[in-house]
N, C-alpha and C positions, 0 to 999 in steps of 0.2 A: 454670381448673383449681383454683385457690382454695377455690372457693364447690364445687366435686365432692368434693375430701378435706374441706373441713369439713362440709357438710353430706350429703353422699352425694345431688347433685343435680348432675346433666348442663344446663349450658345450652343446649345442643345441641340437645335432646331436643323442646324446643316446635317449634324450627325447621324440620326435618328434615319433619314430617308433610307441612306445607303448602305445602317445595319441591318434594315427590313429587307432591302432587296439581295444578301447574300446565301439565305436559305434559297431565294429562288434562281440565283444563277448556278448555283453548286447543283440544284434539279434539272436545271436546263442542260447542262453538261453532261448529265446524265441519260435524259430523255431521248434529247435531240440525235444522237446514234444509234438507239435502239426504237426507235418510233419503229414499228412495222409498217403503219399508214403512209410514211414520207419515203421509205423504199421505193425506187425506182417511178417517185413523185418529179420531174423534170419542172424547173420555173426558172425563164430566160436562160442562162447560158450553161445551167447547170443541169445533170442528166439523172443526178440521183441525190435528191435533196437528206439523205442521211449519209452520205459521203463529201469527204470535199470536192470542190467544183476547181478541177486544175484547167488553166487558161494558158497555163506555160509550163512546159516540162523541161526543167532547166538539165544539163549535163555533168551535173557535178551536186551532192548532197550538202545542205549547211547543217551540223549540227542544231540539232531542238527544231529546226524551222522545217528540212524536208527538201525535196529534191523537183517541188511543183510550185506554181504560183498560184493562187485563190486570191480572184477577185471579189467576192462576197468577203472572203476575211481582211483585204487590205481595203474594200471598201469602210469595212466597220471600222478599222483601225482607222481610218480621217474621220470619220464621225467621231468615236470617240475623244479623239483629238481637238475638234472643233467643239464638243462641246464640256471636254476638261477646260478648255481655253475660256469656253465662256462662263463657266461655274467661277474659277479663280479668280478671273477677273473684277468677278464679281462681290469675290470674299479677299480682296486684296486685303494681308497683313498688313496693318498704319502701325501697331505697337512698336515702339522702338527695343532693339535686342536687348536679351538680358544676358548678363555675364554668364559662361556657366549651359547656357539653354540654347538647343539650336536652332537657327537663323530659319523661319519657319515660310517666310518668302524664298529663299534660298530651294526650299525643300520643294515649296507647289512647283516652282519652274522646273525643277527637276523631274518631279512625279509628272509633269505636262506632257515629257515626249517620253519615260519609263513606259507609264502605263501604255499608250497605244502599240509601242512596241511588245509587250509582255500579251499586250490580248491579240496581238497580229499572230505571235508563237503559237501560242495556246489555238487561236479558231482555225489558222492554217492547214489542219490535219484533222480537225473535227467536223461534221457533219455541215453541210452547208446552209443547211437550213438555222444553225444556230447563229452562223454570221449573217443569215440573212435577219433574224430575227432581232438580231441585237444593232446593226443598220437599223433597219427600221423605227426600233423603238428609239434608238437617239436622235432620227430625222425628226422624229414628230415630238422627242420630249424637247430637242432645238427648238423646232417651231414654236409650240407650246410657252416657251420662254422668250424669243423675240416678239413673239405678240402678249405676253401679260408686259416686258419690260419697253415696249413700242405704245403701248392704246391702251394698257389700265392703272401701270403702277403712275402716280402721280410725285416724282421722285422729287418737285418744290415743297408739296405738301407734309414728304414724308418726313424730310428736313427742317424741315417748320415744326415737327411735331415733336424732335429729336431736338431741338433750341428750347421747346419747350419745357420737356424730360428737366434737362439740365438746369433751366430757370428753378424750376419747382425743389429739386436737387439742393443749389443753392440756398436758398431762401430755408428749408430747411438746419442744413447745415448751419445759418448765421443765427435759426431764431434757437438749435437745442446750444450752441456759442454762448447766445447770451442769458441763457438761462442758468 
């Protein structure tokens, strides 16, 4: 509540997105292999968009991963990377550590190359249409974000507006001081 009267920022706000979207990715893992309509549905390289799209059959098994390559899954996997990358970036931890609490910059760079490896595992043997599907939605949620942070957000203004939070802030502060 602190950091919302001073700064006019909700921490809430990041949170909130990505709690909404886990009912629907847990559905989509679900769907996406049993779709009947996407059975032996073919789009670009892949021949049956409810099975994985193998592009390389490798000669030897990796545990959790599988013994094929999916380029719809390793593609999703640099989307999702590219656009972990540009969320963090964005929500760069300034607080300085506290004793005791862990290092939570330390943590996003970590979860930066975690996650795309864990959804490479995970979509690699899943229907391909869910790597397709999860591509796509990060190509365009990317987009969607270099053009609101390119030609709308006004980032002098916003800053201007966060000096001003703090002035207000102040000036409180001195005048319940001196009362």
């Amino acid at each position: 509540m602190k950091l919302y009267t001073k700064a006019g920022v909700n921490p809430m706000a990041g949170c909130i997105p990505a709690l909404i979207q886990i009912p629907f990715m847990y559905a989509s893992f679900q769907f996406f292999p049993a779709a009947i309509q996407l059975r032996q549905k073919s789009f670009l390289w892949a021949d049956d968009l409810s099975s994985f799209d193998s592009v390389l059959n490798l000669p030897f098994n990796i545990p959790l991963y599988g013994s094929h390559v999916s380029l719809f899954a390793l593609l999703a996997a640099i989307a999702i990377f590219f656009y972990t990358k540009m969320t963090s970036a964005d929500n760069q931890m300034q607080a300085p550590q506290q004793e005791g609490m862990p290092d939570m910059a330390q943590m996003m760079k970590i979860m930066l190359y975690v996650s795309p490896i864990m959804m490479l595992i995970f979509f690699n043997n899943y229907g391909s249409g869910l790597s397709l599907y999860t591509l796509i939605s990060n190509l365009i949620t990317i987009g969607i974000m270099l053009v609101i942070k390119n030609y709308i957000i006004d980032s002098d203004k916003i800053h201007a507006q966060i000096q001003e939070n703090k002035l207000k802030e102040q000036k409180i502060i001195a005048g319940s001081a001196s009362a």
